[in-house]
N, C-alpha and C positions, 0 to 999 in steps of 0.2 A: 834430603828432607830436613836434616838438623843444621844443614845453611839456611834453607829457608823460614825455620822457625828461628833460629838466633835473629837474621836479618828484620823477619816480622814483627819481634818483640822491640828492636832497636828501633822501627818504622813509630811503634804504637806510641813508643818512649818519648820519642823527638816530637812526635804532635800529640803534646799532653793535652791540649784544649777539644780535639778530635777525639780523640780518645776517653775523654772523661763525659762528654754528653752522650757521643753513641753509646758506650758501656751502661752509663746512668740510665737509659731510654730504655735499650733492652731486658737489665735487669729488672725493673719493675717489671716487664711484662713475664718475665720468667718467673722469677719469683713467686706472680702472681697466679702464671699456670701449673706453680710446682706446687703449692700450697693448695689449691684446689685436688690434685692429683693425690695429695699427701693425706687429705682428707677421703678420698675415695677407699686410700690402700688400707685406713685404718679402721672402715668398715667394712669394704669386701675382700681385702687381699691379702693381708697380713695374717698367717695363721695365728689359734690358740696358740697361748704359752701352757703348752702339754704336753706330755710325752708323746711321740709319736701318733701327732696332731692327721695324718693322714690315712692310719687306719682309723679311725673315730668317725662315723656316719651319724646323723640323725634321722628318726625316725618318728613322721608324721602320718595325722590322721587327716588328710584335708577335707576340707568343705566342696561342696561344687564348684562355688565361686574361690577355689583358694584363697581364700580371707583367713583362713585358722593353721594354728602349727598345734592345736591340743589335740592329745595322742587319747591313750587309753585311760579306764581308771583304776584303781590301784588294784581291785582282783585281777584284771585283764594284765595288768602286770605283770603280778606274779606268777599268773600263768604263761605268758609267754617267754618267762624266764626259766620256766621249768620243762618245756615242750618244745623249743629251739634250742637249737647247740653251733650256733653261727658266733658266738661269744659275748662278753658280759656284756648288761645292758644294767644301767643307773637312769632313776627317773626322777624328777624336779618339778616344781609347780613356785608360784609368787608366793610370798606371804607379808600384810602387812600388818605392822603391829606396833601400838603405843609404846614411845620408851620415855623414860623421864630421867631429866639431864640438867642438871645446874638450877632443878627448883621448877625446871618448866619442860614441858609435856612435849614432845614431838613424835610426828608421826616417820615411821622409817621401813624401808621397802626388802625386806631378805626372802630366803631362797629357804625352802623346803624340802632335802635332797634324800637319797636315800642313801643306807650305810656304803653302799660301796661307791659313792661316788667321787672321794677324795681319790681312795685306791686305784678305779680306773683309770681316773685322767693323770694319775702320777704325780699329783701336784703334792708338794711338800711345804712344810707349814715354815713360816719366817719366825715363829714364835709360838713356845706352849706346843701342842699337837693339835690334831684333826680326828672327829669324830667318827670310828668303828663299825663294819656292821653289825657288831654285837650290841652295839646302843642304838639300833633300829629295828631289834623285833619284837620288844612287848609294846604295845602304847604308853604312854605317858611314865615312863619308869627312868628315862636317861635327859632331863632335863637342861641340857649344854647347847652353849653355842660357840661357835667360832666366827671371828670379828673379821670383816675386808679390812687388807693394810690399808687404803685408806681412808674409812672408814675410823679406823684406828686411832691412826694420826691426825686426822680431823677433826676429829668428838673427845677424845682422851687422851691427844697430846700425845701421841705413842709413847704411853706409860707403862711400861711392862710389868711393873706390880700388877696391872688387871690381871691380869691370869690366873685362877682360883679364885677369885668374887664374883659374887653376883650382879647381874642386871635384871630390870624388871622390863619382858616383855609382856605389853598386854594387862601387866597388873599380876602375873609370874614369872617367879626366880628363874633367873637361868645362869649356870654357872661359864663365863670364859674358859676355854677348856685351850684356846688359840688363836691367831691369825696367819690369815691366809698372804702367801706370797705377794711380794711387790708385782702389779701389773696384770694379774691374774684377778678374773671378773667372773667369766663363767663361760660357758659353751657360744655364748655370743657374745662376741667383743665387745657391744655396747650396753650390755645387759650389765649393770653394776650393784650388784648386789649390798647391801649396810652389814646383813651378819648371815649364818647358813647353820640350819637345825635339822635336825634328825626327824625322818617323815614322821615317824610315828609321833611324834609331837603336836599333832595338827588339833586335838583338842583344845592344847593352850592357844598356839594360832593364827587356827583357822575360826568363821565365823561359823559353818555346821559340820563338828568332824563327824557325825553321823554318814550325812549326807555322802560328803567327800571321801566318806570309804566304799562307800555305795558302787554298785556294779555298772547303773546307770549314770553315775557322775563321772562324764571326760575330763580332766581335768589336768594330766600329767602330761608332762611333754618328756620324751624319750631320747635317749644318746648309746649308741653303742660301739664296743670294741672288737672290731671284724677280731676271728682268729688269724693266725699266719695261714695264707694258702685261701681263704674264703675270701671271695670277688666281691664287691659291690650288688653285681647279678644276682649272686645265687642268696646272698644276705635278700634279698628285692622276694626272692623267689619265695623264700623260706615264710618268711612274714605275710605273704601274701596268702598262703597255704592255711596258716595261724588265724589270719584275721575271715576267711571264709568258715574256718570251721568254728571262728565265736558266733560268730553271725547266727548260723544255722544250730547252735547248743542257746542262746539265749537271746529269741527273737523278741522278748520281752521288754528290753531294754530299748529299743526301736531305732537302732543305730543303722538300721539296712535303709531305712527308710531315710533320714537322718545326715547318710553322707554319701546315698546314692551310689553303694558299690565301690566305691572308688579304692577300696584295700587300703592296705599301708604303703605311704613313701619312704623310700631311700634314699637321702641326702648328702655329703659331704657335711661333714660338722660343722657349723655357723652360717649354714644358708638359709637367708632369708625366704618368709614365704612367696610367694609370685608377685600378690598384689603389693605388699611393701617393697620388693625389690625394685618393679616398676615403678614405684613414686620417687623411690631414691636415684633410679637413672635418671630419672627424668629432672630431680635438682641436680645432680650431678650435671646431664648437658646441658643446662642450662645456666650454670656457674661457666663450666667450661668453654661453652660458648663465650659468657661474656671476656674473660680474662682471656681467651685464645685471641678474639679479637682487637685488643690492647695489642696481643704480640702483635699481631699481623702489621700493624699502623707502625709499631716502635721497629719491626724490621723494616718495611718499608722506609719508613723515615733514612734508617741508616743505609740502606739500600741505598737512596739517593745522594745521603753525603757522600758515600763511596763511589757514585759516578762521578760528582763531583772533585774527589780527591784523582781520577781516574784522569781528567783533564787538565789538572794543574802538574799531574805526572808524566805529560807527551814526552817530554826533550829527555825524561830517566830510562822511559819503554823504546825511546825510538835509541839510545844511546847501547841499550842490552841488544837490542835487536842488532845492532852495527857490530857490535863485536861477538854476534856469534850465537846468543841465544835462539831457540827456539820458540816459535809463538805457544805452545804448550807449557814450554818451561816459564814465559811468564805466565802465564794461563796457572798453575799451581802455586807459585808463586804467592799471588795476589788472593788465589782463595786461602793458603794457607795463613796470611793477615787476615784476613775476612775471620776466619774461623779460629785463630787463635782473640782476637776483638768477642767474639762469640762465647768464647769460652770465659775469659775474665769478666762477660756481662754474667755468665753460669753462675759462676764461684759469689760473683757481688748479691745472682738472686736466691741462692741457695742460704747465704747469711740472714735475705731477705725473708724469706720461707721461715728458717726458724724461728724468727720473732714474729709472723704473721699464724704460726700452727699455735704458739702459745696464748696469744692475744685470742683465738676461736677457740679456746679448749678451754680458756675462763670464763666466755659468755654462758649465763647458766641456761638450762635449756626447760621450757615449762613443761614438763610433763610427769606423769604420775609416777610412772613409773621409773629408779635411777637410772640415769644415762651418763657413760662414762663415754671419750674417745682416746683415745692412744695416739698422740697424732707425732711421737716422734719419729726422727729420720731415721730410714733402714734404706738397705741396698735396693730395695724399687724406689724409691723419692730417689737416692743417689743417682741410678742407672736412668731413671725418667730426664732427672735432670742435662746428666750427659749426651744421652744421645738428643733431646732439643734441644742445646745448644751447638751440637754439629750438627746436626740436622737443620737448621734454621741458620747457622753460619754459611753451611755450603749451597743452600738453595737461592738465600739472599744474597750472597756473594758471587755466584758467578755470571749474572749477569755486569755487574761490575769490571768483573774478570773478564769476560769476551770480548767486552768494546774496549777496554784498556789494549788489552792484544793485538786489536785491529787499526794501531796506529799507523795513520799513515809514514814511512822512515824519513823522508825526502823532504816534505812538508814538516813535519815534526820538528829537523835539524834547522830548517829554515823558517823556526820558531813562523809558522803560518798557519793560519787556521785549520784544524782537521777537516776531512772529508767526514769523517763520523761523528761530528759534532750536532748535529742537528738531529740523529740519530740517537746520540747521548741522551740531546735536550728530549727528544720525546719520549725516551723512555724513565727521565726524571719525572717530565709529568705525567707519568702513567701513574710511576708509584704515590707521587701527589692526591690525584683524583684519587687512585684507591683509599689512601689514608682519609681523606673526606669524605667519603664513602662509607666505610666503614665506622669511624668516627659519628654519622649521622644515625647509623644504626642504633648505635650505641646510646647519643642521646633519646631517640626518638623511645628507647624503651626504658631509660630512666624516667623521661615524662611521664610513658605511661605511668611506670610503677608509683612516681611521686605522687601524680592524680589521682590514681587508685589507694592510695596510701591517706590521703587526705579523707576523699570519700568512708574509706575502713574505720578512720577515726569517731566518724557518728553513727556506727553499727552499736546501737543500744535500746533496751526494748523499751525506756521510759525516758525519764530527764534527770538532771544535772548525775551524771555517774559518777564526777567523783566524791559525792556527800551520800554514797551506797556501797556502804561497806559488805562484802562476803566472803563466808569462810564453811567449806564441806567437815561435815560430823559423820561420824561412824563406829557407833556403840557396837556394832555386831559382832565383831573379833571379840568384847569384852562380855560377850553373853547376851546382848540384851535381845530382847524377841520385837517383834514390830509393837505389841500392846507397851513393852516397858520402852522402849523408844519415843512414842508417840508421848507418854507424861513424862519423859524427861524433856523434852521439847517444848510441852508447854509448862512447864517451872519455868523453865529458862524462858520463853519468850513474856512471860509475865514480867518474870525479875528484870529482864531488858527493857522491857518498858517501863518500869519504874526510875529510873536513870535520868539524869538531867536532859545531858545532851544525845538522848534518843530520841525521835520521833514517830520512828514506826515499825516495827519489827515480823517477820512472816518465815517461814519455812517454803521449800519448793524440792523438789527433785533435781534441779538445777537450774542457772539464769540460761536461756538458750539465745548463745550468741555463739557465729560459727556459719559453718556449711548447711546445714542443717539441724534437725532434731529428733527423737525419739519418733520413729513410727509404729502406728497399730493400726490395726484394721478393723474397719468401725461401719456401719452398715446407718445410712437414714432413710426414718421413716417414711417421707414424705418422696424417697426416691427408691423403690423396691429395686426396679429396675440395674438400676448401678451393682448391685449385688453389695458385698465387701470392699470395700477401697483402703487402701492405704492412707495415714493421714498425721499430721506430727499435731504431740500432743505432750503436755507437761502437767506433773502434781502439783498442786501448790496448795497452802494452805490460807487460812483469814487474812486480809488485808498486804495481799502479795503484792496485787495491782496500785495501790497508794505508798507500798514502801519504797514502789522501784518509780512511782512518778507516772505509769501507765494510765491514762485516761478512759473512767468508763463513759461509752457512746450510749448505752441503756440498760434498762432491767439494775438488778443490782448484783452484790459481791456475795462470795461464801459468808458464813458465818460460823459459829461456832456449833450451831443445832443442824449444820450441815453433817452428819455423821453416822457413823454405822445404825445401820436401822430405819434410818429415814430414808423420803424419795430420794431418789437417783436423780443430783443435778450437774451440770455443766457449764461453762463460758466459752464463746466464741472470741474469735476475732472477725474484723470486717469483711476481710477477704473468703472468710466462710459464708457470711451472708451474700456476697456477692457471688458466689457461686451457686449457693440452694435456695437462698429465698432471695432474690434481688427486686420483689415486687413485691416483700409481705414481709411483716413482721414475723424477725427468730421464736421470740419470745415464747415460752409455750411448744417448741416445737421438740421430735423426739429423737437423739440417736441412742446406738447399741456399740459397745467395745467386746467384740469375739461373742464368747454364749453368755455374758453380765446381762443385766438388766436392762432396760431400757432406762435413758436418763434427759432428763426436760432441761432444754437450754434456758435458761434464768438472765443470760445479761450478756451484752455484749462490748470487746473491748477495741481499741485502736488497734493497727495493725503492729506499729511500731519498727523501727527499725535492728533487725536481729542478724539480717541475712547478708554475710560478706559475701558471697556469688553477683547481690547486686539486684538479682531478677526480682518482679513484682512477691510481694508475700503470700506465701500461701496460704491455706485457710487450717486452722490452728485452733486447737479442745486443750480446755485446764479443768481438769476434774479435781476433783475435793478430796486432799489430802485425806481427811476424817473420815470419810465412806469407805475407803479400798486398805481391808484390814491387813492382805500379804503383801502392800509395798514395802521393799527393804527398809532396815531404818537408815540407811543411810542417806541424809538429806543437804542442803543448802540454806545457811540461814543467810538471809541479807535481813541488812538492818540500815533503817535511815537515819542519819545523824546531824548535827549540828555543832562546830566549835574544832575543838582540835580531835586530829586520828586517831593519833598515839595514845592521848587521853582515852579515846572510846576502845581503842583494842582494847588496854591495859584492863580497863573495865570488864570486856567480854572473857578475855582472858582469866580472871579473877571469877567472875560467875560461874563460869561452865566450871574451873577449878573446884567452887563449893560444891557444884551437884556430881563430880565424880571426878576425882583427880588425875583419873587412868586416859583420860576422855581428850586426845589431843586434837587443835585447831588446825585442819588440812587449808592449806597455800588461801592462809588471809589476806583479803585484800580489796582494794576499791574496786566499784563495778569498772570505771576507767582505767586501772591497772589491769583489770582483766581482759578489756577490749587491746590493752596491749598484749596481754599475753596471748590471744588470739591469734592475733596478725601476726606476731614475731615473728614467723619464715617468711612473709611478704616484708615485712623491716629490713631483714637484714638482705633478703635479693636486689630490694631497691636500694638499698644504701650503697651495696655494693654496685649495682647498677649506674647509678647515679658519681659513683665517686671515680670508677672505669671510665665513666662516658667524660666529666669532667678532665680525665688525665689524655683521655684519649684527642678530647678535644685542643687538649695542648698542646700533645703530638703533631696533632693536623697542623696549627697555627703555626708549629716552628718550620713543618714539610713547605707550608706556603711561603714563608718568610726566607726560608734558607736556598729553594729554588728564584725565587724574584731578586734577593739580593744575587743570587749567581747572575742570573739575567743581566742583572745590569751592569754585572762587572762584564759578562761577555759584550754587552753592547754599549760598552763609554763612546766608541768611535763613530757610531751611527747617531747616537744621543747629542755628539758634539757638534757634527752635519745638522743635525735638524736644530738647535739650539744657534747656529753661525746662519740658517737661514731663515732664522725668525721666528720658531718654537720658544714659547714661552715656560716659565717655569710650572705654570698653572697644564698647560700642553702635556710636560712630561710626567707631570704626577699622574692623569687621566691615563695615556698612555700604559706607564707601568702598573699602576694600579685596576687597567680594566686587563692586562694580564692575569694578574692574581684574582681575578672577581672571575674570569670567567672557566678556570681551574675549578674553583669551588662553585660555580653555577653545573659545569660537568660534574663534578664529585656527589652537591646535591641528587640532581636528580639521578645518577645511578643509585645512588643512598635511598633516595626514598622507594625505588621501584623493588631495592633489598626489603628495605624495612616494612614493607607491605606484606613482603611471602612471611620473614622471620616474623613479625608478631603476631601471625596466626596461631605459633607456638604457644606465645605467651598469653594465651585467652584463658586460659584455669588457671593464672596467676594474678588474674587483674580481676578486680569487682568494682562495680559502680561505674565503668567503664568500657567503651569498644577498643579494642584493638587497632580499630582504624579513626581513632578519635583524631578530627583533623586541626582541633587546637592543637595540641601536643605535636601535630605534624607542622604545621606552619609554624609555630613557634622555633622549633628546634633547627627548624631550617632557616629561618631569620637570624637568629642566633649563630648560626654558623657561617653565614652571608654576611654578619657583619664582623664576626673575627677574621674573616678571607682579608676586609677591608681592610682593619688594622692591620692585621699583618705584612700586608702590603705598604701598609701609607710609608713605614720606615725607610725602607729601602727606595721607592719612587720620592720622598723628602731628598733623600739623599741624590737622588738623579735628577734633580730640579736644581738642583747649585751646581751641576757640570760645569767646567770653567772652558767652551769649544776651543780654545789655545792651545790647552794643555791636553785636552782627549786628543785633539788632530795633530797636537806632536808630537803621539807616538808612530804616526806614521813616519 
């Protein structure tokens, strides 16, 4: 074996040019499935960094639909820490809270844990200490937080004089008491917490710490420390036990009804709940899918150079064979080249990996709540890497390997054509056609995504998005009640219209762009029958519809005398009329939300474009901010503007600063940066998709190019016959070139009768388009028919200046 590794390294040595495109070919694709795989292990594989990460279980209350991981609430807590003896259990909930930082306000996302929650997980502090449970049993008495390292370093330059001063969350003191270890986030690896306070702090906060102590408010999510010697089971058992007898002591609460019996779960600590698990497979195979299929092309590829090197090596195979070797022994031999080729592709896509895990781990990610990924290498990316590159060396190698073997000795010596050359050549073009195949797939689902991508871009419910600026507010961590929300809202939207370059200013619930929207169940008049239906619906306040450019079709808009006390009114969109009155005016007519009032539709609006799924719009209720006194206050201002951005932020920024300082601006931004922030996981699948399918498509061109030129070196002799009897040079270009055309005419259509099954997958990732959109298919297959061409034309150029003297005298 270490003859044959020295020999294979000096083989790969001596053909540097072989050697450096196969390697170059497969690393990308390695790389590219290692990076993928690297991104899986750092959200499902990689344990906590905690002490004895394997006894640590969590402990869920799910939903019917497993949609929820919120467990008990805080009484149920503490009672089931005093009525189990399965071991310690720490309980955590979100918290967000204004901080102010360099003169400007920011909104930041920590963790609400209870005192023992340092002590269980064993995590020790990088700086300063960690918060006690003796600074979690009176309410509001132990005022400390402790900061995420990097959090830390991030926001305060890891300055360790912090520790002993205050920050203000919320618009209250809180003293640095520490920071938490480098790498360490929290009970889920992605869950990235800014800073982590003591429960009992939830008045400062939370937005109702009344509420939130409440017996009826779910709210905490659970983590426990089995003791030595307690199973998984019997921890399952125990709590099951626990949660039937809250059930049956405080049916008042209405949790039986609620979550349908279903007890408590027992989880391994960091597991996801079902329904996001599933969506994460599901980008996961679908990543992996695409970059698996790059490898497949990038082996194949070298797969076929290595027949090819297979047949310029008869007279060495038939030379070992003459003195004595075994067809086995070369048989090992030549996979052991194959596979050490395999492995230096490994090592090149493993550099590859590193610099592709850090490049994804600085895209920021739009969502509410912090998301951190850990995406460096540990011994699974290692060990993943290793065995796909023997694994994929030996399977793609030894078909190489067995027709090398099978040279004929006789023929060989007497430098004459093999018997298994023609065997060779078909199994070159097999791997060909595969790689165009596969290759086809590939485009055929970056088109989609790019179509669908383009489509996504005019998902907006008015005109011109990006002169509609929006930014989410949320006074209620600072106290405010819905009545003192609602006039701070309009100070502020007064004050904003007074402004040069403002032109129209409105509050809403939110801009609904997305999957959907808020549903309620709303009963109309004029349809008894129907009973209750389901139906999305958004708050908005005066002059929503003309900030955001939304066209009224009739009736008219809220106003300001739209408000508590007065009738109960409402706006449609079209597709509501088309549904319930499509032969009569809305106008005047009546619905009902749950047991509210009944409320008289006033005006109707355009449908607008909101819905990335694509499908017709559905019919759609904006009730009046001013009428519905217990809507949260936390709102959406968009504002239309005129002149420069940065100007009009700085503006808003400055206003909402005078009516409360504490008051930070949640993820400002144009209505068209929003529509980006939407799509982002359709952005980056198709980019990705798209720039796969591109490389992939380069593979193919080189598979076609590198077989044809073989081609034709095997047939100078036949080329120079037909060229002595009167084949022109026009003759041989058609010739070789309708070889290469009809490789990729085979390749196509296997490609496309793939790409038909696989993008049925891809139909929840595409809007505004089918799956079997047959532009996107005939394109990409034109496309690839004419790179078959080019790639051809070189090498058939080349076999059109055959000089028949000099082919026919090498006979």
């Amino acid at each position: 074996m270490l003859e044959d590794i020295r020999y294979g390294a000096r083989m790969l040595v001596k053909n540097r040019g072989f050697t450096l495109v196969a390697a170059l070919s497969l690393a990308i694709g390695i790389g590219a499935t290692t990076t993928v795989f690297s991104l899986l292990n750092a959200m499902l594989l990689r344990p906590i960094p905690v002490r004895d990460a394997a006894s640590l279980v969590s402990v869920n209350k799910p939903g019917p639909d497993g949609s929820t991981i919120h467990t008990l609430s805080h009484p149920d807590y503490l009672d089931l820490r005093a009525r189990t003896d399965i071991g310690e259990i720490v309980a955590w909930t979100e918290a967000a809270a204004s901080l102010e930082l360099n003169g400007q306000v920011e909104q930041v996302y920590g963790m609400l844990a209870s005192g023992n929650y340092f002590p269980v997980l064993g995590v020790r502090p990088a700086l300063g200490r960690l918060f006690t449970p003796d600074e979690d049993r009176v309410p509001d008495e132990h005022p400390v937080a402790v900061l995420s390292f990097a959090f830390w370093q991030s926001r305060f330059g890891s300055d360790s004089s912090l520790i002993g001063r205050s920050v203000d969350l919320n618009g209250h003191p809180f003293t640095v008491i520490g920071v938490t270890p480098k790498g360490f986030t929290s009970t889920y690896s992605a869950f990235a917490p800014a800073f982590y306070a003591p429960l009992m702090m939830q008045a400062q906060l939370l937005a109702r710490p009344g509420i939130s102590m409440s017996r009826g408010h779910s709210n905490l999510k659970l983590t426990a420390r089995l003791k030595p010697g307690v199973t998984r089971d019997q921890a399952q058992a125990a709590f099951s036990v626990f949660d039937r007898q809250l059930e049956a002591a405080y049916p008042e609460t209405g949790q039986t009804s609620k979550v349908a019996n279903l007890g408590l779960e027992v989880a391994p600590v960091g597991t996801y709940p079902s329904n996001m698990l599933i969506g994460l497979l599901g980008v996961a195979a679908l990543m992996l899918g695409i970059v698996g299929s790059v490898l497949l092309i990038a082996c194949a590829n070298v797969a076929g150079m290595l027949l090819a090197r297979a047949t310029v090596r008869r007279r060495e195979m038939a030379v070992r064979l003459a003195v004595g070797a075994t067809r086995g022994r070369l048989i090992r031999q030549l996979l052991t080249e194959s596979t050490l080729l395999f492995l230096v592709a490994g090592t090149s896509g493993m550099l590859l990996t590193l610099w592709l895990t850090r490049l994804v781990a600085a895209i920021p990610v739009p969502v509410a709540i912090p998301f951190a990924l850990d995406t460096q290498v540990d011994w699974r990316v290692l060990g993943f890497t290793l065995v796909l590159a023997l694994g994929t060396g030996i399977v793609f190698g030894l078909a190489p390997a067995l027709e090398a073997a099978r040279t004929d000795l006789q023929s060989a010596l007497k430098d004459v054509a093999s018997a298994g050359g023609g065997r060779r050549s078909r199994i070159r073009q097999a791997f060909v056609v595969g790689q165009v195949s596969l290759s086809l797939v590939l485009l055929v689902g970056a088109g989609l995504f790019a179509r669908a991508l383009r489509y996504g871009q005019t998902v907006y419910p008015g005109r011109d998005p990006e002169t509609v600026l929006t930014a989410t507010l949320n006074p209620e961590p600072l106290g405010y009640t819905a009545p003192q929300a609602r006039l701070l809202y309009q100070r502020l939207t007064e004050n904003l219209e007074a402004l040069p370059g403002v032109e129209a200013v409105s509050m809403a619930r939110g801009v609904h762009i997305g999957m959907g929207w808020a549903n309620t169940s709303m009963a109309v008049e004029d349809a008894p029958e129907l009973g209750d239906m389901q139906t999305e619906t958004n708050v908005v306040a005066p002059r929503y519809f003309e900030t955001l450019g939304v066209r009224l079709v009739s009736g008219r808009d809220f106003t300001s005398t739209d408000r508590e006390g007065s009738p109960r009114v409402v706006i449609i969109n079209e597709a509501m009329v088309r549904r319930f009155w499509p032969n009569a005016s809305p106008l005047g007519k009546r619905v009902r939300f749950g047991d509210d009032k009944w409320a008289e539709v006033i005006g109707v609006v355009e449908d607008g474009r909101h819905r990335i799924a694509g499908q017709a719009a559905p019919p759609f209720v904006y009730r009046a901010y001013l009428q519905i006194s217990s809507e949260s206050p936390d709102m959406t201002l968009v504002l239309r503007f005129r002149g420069d951005k940065a100007g009009v932020l700085a503006d808003l920024r400055r206003e909402t600063k005078a009516l409360d300082a504490r008051l930070p601006l949640q993820s400002p931004m144009t209505l068209a940066a929003a529509v980006e922030t939407v799509t982002l996981p359709w952005r980056v699948a198709g980019s990705i998709a798209q720039g796969f399918g591109i490389l992939g498509l380069a593979l193919a061109a080189l598979g076609i190019y590198g077989l044809v030129a073989y081609t034709v070196s095997q047939r100078t002799r036949e080329i120079g016959v037909r060229v002595a009897l009167g084949a022109g040079p026009r003759d041989i270009r058609q010739l070789v070139v309708g070889h290469g055309v009809r490789l990729a005419v085979f390749g196509v259509a296997i490609g496309l009768a793939l790409s038909f099954a696989v993008t049925r997958a891809l139909s929840a990732f595409l809007f505004g388009i089918s799956a079997s959109d047959p532009l996107t298919y005939i394109g990409t297959a034109t496309v690839l028919a004419m790179v078959a061409v080019a790639a051809s034309y070189i090498p058939a150029r080349n076999a059109g200046r055959t000089d028949p003297l000099v082919a026919l005298r090498q006979d």
